[in-house]
TORLO-942776 format. One record per residue (C-alpha): x, y, z; residue in three letters. Coordinates in Angstrom, 1 decimal, padded with zeros to 4 digits. Layout:
N
<atom><east>X</east><north>Y</north><up>Z</up><residu>ALA</residu></atom>
...
***
This chain:
250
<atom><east>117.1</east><north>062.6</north><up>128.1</up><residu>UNK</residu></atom>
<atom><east>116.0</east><north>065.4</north><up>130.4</up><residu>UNK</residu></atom>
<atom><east>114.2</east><north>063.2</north><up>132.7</up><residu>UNK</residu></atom>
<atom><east>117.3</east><north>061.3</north><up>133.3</up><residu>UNK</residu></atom>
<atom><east>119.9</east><north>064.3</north><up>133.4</up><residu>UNK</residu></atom>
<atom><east>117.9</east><north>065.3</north><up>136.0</up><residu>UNK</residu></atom>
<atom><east>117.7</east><north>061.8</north><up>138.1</up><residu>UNK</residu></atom>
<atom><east>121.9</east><north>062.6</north><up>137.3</up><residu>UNK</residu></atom>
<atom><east>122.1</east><north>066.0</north><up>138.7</up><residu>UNK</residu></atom>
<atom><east>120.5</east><north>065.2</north><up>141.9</up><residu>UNK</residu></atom>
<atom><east>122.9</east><north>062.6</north><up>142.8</up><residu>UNK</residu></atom>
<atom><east>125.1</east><north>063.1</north><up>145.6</up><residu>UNK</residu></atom>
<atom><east>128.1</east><north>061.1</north><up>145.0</up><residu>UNK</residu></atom>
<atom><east>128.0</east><north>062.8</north><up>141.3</up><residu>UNK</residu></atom>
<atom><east>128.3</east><north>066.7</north><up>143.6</up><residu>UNK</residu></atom>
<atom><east>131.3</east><north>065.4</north><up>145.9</up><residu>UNK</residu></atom>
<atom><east>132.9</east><north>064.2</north><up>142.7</up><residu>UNK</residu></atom>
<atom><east>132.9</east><north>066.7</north><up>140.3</up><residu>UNK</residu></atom>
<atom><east>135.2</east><north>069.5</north><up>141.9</up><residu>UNK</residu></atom>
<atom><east>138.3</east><north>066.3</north><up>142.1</up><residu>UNK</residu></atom>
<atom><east>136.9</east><north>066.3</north><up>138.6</up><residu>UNK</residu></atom>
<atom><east>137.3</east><north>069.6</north><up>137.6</up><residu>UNK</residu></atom>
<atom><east>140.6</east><north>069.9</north><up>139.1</up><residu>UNK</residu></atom>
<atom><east>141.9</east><north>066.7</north><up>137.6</up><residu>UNK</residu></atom>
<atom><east>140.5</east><north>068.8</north><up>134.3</up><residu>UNK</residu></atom>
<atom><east>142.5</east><north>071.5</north><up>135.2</up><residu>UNK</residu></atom>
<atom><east>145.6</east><north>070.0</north><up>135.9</up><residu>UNK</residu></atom>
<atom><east>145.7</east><north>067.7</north><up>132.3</up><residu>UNK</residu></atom>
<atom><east>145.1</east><north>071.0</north><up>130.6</up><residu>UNK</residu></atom>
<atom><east>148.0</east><north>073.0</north><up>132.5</up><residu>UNK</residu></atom>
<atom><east>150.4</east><north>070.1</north><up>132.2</up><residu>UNK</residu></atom>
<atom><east>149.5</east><north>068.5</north><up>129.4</up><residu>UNK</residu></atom>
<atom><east>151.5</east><north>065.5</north><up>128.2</up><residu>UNK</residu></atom>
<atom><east>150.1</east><north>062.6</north><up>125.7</up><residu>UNK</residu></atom>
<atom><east>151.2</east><north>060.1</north><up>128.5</up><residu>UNK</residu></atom>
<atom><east>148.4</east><north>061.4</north><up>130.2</up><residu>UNK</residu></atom>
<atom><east>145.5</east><north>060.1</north><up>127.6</up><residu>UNK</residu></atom>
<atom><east>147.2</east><north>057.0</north><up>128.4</up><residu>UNK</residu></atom>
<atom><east>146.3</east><north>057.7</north><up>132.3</up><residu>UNK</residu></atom>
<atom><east>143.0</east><north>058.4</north><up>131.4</up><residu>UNK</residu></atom>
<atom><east>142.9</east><north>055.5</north><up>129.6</up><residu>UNK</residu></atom>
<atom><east>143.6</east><north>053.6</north><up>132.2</up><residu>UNK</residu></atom>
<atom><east>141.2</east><north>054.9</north><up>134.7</up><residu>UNK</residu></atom>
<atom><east>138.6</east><north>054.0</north><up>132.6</up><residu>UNK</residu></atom>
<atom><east>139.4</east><north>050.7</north><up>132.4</up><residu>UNK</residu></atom>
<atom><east>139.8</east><north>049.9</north><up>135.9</up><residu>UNK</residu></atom>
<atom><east>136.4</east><north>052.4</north><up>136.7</up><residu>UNK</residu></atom>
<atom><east>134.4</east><north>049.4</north><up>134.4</up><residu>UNK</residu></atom>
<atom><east>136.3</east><north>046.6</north><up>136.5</up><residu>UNK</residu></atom>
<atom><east>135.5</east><north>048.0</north><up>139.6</up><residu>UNK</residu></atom>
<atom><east>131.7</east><north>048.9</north><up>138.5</up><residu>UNK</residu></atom>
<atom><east>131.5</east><north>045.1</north><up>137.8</up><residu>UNK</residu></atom>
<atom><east>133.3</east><north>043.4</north><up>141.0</up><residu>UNK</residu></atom>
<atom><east>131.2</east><north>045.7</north><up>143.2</up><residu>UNK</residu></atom>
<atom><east>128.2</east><north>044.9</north><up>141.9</up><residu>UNK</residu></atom>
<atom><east>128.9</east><north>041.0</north><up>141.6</up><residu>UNK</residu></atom>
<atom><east>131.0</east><north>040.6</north><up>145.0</up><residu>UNK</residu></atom>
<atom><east>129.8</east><north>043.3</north><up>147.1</up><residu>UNK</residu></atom>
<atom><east>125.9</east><north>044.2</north><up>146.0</up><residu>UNK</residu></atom>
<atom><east>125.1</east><north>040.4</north><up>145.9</up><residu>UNK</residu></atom>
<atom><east>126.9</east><north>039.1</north><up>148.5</up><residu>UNK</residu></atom>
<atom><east>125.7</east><north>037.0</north><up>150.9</up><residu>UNK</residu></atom>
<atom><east>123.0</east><north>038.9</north><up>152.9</up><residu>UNK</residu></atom>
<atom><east>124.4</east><north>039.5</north><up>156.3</up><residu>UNK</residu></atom>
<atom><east>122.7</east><north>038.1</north><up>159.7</up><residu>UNK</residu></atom>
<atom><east>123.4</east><north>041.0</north><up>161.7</up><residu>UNK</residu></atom>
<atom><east>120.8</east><north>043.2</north><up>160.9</up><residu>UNK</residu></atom>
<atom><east>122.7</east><north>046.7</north><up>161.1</up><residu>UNK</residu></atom>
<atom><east>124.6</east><north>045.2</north><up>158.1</up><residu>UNK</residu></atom>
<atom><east>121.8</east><north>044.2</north><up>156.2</up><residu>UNK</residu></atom>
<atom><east>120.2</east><north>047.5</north><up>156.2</up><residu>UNK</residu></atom>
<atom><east>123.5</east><north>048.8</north><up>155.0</up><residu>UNK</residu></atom>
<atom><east>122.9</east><north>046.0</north><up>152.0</up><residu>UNK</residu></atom>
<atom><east>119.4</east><north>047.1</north><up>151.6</up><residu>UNK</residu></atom>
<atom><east>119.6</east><north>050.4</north><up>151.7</up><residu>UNK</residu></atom>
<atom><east>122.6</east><north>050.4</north><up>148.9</up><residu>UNK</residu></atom>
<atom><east>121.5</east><north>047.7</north><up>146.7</up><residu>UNK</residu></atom>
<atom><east>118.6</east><north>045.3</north><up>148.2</up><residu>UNK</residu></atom>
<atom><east>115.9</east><north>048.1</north><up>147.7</up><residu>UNK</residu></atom>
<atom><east>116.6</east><north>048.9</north><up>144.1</up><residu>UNK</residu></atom>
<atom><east>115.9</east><north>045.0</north><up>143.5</up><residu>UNK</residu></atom>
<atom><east>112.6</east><north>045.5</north><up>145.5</up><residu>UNK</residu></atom>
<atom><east>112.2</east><north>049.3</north><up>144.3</up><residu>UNK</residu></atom>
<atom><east>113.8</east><north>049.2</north><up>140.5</up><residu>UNK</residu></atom>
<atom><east>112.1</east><north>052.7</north><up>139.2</up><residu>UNK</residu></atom>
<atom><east>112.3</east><north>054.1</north><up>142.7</up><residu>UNK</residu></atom>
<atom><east>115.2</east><north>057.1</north><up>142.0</up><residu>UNK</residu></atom>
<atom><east>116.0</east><north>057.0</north><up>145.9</up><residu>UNK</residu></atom>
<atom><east>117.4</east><north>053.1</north><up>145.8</up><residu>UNK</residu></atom>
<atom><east>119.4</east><north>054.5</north><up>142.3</up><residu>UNK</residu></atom>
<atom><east>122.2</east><north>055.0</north><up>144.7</up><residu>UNK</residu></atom>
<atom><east>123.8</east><north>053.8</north><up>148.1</up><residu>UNK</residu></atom>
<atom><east>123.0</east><north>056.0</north><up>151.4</up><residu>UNK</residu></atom>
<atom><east>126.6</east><north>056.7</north><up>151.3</up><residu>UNK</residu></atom>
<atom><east>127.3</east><north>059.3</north><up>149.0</up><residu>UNK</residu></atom>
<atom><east>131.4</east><north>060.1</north><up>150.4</up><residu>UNK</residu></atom>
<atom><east>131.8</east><north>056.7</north><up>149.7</up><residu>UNK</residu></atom>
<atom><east>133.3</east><north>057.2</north><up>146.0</up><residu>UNK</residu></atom>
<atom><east>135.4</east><north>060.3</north><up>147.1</up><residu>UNK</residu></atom>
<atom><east>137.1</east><north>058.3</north><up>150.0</up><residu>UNK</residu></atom>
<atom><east>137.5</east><north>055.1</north><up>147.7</up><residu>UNK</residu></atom>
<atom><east>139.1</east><north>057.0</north><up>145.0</up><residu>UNK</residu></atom>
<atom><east>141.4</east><north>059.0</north><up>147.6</up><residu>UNK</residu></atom>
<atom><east>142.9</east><north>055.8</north><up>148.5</up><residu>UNK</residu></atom>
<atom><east>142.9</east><north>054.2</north><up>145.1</up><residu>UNK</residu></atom>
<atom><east>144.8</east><north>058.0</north><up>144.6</up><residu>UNK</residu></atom>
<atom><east>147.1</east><north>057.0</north><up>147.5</up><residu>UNK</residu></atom>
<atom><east>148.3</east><north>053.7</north><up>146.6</up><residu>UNK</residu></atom>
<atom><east>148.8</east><north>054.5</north><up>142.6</up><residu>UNK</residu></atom>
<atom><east>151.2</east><north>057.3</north><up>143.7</up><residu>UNK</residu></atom>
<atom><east>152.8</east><north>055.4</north><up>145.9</up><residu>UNK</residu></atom>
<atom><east>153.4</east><north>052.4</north><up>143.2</up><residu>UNK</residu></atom>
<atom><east>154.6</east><north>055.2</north><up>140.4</up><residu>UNK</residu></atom>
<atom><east>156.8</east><north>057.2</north><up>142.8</up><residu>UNK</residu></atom>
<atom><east>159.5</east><north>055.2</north><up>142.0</up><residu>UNK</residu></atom>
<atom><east>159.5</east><north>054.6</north><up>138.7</up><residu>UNK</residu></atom>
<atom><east>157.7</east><north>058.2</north><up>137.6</up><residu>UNK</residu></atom>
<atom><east>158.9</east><north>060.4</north><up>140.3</up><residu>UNK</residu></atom>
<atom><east>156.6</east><north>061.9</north><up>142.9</up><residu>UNK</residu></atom>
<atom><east>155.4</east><north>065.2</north><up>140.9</up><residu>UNK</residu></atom>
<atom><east>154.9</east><north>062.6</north><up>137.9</up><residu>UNK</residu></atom>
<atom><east>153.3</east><north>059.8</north><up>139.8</up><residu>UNK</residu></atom>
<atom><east>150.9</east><north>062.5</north><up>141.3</up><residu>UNK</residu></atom>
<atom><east>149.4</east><north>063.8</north><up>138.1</up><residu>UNK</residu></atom>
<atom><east>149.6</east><north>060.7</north><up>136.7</up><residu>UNK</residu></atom>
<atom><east>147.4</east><north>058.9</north><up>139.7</up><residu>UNK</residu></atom>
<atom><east>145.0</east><north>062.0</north><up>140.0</up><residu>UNK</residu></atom>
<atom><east>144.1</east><north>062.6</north><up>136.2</up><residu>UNK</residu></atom>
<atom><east>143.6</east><north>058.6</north><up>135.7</up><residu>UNK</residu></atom>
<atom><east>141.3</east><north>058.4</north><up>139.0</up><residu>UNK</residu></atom>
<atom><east>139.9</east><north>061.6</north><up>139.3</up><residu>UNK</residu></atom>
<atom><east>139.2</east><north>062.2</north><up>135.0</up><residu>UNK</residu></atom>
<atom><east>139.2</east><north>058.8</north><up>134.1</up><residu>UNK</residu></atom>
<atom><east>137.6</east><north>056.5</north><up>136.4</up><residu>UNK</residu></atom>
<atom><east>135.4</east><north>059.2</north><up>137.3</up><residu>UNK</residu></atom>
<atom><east>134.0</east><north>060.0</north><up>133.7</up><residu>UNK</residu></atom>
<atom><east>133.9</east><north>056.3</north><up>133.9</up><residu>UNK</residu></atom>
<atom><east>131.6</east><north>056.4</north><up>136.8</up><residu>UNK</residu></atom>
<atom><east>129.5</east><north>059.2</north><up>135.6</up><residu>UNK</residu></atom>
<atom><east>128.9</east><north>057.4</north><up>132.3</up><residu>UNK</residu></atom>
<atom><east>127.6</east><north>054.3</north><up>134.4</up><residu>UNK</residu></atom>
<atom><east>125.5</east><north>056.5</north><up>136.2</up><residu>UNK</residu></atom>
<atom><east>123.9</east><north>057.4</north><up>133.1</up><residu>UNK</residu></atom>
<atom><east>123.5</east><north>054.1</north><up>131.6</up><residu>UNK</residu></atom>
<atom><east>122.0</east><north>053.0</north><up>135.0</up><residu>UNK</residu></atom>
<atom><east>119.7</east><north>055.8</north><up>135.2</up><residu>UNK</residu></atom>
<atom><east>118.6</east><north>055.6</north><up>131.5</up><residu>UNK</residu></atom>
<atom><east>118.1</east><north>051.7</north><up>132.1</up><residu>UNK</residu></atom>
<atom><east>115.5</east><north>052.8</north><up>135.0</up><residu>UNK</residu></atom>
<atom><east>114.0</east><north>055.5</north><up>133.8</up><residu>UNK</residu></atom>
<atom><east>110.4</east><north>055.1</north><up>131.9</up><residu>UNK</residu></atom>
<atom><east>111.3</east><north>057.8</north><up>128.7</up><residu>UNK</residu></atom>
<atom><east>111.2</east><north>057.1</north><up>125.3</up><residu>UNK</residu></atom>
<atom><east>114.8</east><north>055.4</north><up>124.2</up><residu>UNK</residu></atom>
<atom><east>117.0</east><north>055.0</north><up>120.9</up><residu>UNK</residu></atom>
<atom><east>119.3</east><north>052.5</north><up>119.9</up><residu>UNK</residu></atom>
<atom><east>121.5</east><north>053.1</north><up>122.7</up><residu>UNK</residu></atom>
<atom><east>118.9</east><north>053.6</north><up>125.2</up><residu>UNK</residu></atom>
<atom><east>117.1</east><north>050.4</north><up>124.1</up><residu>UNK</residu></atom>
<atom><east>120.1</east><north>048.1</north><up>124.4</up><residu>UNK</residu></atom>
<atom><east>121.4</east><north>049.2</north><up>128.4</up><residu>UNK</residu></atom>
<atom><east>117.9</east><north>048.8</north><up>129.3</up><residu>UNK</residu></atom>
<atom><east>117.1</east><north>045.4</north><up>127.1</up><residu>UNK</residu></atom>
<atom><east>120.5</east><north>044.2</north><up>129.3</up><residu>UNK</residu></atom>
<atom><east>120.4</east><north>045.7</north><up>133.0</up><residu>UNK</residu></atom>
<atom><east>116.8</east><north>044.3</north><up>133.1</up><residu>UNK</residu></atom>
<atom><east>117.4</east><north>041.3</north><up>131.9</up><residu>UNK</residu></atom>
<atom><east>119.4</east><north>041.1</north><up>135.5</up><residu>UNK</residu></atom>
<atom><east>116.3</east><north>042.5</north><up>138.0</up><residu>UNK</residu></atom>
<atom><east>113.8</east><north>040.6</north><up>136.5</up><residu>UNK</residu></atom>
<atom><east>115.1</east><north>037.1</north><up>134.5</up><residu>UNK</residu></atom>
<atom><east>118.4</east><north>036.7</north><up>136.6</up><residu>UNK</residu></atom>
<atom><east>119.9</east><north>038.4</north><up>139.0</up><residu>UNK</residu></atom>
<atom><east>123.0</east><north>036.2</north><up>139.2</up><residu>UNK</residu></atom>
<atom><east>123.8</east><north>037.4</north><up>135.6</up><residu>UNK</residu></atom>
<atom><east>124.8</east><north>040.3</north><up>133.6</up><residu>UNK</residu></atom>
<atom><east>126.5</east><north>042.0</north><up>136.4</up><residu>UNK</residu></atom>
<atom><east>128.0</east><north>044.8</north><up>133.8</up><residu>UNK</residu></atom>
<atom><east>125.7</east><north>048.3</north><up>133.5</up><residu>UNK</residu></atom>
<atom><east>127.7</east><north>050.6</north><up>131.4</up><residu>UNK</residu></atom>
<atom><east>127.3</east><north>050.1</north><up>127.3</up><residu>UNK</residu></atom>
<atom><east>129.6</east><north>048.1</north><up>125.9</up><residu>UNK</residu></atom>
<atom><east>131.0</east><north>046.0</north><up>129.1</up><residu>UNK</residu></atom>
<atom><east>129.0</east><north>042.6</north><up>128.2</up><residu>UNK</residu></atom>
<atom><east>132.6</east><north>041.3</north><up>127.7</up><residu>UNK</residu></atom>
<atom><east>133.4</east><north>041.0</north><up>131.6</up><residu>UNK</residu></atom>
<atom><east>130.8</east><north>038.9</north><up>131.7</up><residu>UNK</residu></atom>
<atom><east>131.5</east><north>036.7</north><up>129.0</up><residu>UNK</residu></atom>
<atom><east>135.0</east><north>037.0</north><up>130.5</up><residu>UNK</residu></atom>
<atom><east>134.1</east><north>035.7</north><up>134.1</up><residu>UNK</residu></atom>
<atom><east>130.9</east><north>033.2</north><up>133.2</up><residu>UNK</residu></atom>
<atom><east>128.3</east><north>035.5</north><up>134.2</up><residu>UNK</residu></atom>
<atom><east>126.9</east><north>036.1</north><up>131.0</up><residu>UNK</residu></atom>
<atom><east>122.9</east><north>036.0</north><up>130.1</up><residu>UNK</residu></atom>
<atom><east>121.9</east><north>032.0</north><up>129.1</up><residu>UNK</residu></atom>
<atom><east>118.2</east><north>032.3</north><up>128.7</up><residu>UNK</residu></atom>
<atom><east>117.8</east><north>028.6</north><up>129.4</up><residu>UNK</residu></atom>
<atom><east>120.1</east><north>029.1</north><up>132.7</up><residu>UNK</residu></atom>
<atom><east>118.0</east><north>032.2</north><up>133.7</up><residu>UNK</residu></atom>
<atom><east>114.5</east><north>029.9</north><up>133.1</up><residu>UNK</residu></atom>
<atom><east>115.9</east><north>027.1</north><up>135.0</up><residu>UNK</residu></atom>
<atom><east>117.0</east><north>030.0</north><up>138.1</up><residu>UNK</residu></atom>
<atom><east>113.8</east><north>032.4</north><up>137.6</up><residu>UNK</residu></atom>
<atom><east>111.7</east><north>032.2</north><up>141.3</up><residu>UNK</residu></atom>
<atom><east>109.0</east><north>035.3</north><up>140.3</up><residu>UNK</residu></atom>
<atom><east>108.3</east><north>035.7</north><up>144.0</up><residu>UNK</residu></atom>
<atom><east>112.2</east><north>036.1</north><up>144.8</up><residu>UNK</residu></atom>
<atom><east>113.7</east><north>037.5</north><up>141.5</up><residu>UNK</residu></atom>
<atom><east>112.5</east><north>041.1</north><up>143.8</up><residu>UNK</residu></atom>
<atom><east>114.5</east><north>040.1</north><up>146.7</up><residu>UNK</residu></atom>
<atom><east>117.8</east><north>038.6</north><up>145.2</up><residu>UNK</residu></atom>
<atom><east>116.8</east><north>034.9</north><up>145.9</up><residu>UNK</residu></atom>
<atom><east>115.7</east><north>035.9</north><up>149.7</up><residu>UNK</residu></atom>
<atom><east>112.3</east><north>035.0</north><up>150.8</up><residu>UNK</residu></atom>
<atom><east>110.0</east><north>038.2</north><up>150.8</up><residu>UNK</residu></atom>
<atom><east>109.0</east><north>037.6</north><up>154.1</up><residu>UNK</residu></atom>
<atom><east>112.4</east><north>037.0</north><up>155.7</up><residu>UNK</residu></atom>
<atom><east>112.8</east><north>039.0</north><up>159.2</up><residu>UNK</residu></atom>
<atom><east>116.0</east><north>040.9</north><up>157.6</up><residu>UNK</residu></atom>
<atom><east>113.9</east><north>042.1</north><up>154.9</up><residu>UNK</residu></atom>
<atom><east>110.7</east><north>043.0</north><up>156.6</up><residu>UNK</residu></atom>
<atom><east>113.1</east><north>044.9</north><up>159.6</up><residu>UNK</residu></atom>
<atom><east>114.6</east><north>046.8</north><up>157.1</up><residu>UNK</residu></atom>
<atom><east>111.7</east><north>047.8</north><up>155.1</up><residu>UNK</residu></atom>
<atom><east>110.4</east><north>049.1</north><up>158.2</up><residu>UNK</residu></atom>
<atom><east>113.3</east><north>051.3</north><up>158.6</up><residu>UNK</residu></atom>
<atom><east>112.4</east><north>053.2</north><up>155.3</up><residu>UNK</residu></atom>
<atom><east>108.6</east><north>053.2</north><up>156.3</up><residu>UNK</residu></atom>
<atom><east>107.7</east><north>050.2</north><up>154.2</up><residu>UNK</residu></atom>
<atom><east>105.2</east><north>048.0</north><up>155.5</up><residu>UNK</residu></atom>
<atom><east>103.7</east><north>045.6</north><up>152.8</up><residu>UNK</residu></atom>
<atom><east>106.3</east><north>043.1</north><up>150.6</up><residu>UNK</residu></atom>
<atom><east>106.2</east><north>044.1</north><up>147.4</up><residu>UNK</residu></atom>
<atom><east>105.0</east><north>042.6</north><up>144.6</up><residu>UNK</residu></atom>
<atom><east>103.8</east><north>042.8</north><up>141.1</up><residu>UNK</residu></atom>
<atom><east>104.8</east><north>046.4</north><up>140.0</up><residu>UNK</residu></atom>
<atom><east>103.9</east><north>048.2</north><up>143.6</up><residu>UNK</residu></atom>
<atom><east>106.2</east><north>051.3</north><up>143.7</up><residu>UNK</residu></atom>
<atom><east>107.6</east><north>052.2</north><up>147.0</up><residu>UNK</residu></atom>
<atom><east>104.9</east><north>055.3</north><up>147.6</up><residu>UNK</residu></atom>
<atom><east>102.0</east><north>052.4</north><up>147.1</up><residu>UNK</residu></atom>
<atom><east>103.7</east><north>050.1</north><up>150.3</up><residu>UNK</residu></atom>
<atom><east>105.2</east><north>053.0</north><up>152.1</up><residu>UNK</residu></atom>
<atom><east>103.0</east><north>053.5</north><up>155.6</up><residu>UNK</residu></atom>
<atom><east>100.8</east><north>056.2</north><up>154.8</up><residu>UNK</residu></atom>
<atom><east>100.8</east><north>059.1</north><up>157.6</up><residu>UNK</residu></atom>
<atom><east>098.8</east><north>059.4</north><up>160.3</up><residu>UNK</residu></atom>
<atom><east>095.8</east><north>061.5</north><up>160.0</up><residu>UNK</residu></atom>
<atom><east>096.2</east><north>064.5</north><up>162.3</up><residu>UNK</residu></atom>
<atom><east>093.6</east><north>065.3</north><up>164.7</up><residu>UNK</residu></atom>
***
């Protein structure tokens, strides 16, 4: 547990978060209404949603040819594949990303309630279900994500997001695209469930690492290079053990 809060409490997107957090705390307290739980509800639910279209549509998309892209892809989701223990690759480089995306998601779902809630309405409304919902939400798969990653002794709970989310690095990682407890139902829901035979006819052991890519594809090796890796990695190398070691000084 402490290991992983404190993978948690390092993350950057989790510090530009919590004051919309507190403040959406603040505001269901001062005007408290039970249509707000609701609202909270809600945010939750679309949080998980969102946690599993991003990882299926946007983490494992197509690799880009354009190599400024690709690092983009590498650097947020292609080397924790490579890297899975590596804390750095837990997250993308971007950590403003969440802030801005819920802002707009903030924008839009006042401008849809306005007229049916009124603006003062529609604003709570909007703020606590984005900014105390989906972002408990978010936190929670954070958690499970970290917890999944993290070498510490594990529970029941523990033991089941980590017997799943690996499942997807290392038997198929064109499955299980759910990380928070208790989601396996999207899968179910959109056909990307576990099968075990389907993951044995799929499994490549020298590209389950790389998402299907080749190791030695120029896109890879490029961006390696660009966070100072220089061998393809393989077996259970950690990032420190193909990183280029520094030049003795003189």
């Amino acid at each position: 547990m402490k290991a992983t809060l404190a993978i948690l409490i390092s993350m950057g997107s989790l510090h530009r978060l919590f004051p919309f957090w507190l403040a959406g705390v603040a505001a269901l307290v001062y005007w408290f209404s039970p249509w707000l739980i609701l609202a909270i509800a809600y945010g939750v639910f679309v949080q998980f949603v969102v946690e599993y279209a991003m990882h299926r549509f946007l983490f494992h998309r197509e690799p880009p040819t354009d190599q400024g892209p690709f690092n983009d892809l590498y650097r947020s989701h292609i080397g924790h594949h490579e890297f899975p223990n590596d804390p750095e690759f837990f997250t993308g480089g971007d950590h403003w990303y969440p802030v801005r995306f819920g802002l707009i998601s903030f924008v839009v779902h006042g401008l849809i309630l306005w007229p049916f809630l009124g603006f003062g309405t529609a604003v709570l409304a909007a703020y606590v279900a984005l900014f105390v919902g989906s972002v408990s939400a978010f936190a929670f798969y954070e958690y499970c994500h970290t917890l999944a990653h993290v070498n510490v002794p594990k529970g029941w709970f523990g033991q089941r997001v980590t017997r799943s989310h690996l499942a997807h690095h290392f038997q198929d990682h064109q499955a299980i695209f759910h990380v928070s407890f208790g989601m396996g139902w999207i899968d179910h829901l959109f056909g990307t469930r576990h099968d075990p035979a389907i993951a044995r006819e799929r499994f490549d052991p020298d590209t389950i690492r790389s998402m299907g890519m080749d190791p030695e594809d120029l896109r890879l090796v490029t961006a390696r290079k660009a966070f100072g890796i220089t061998k393809v990695p393989r077996g259970k190398l950690t990032r420190q053990q193909v990183t280029e070691s520094p030049t003795p000084s003189a």
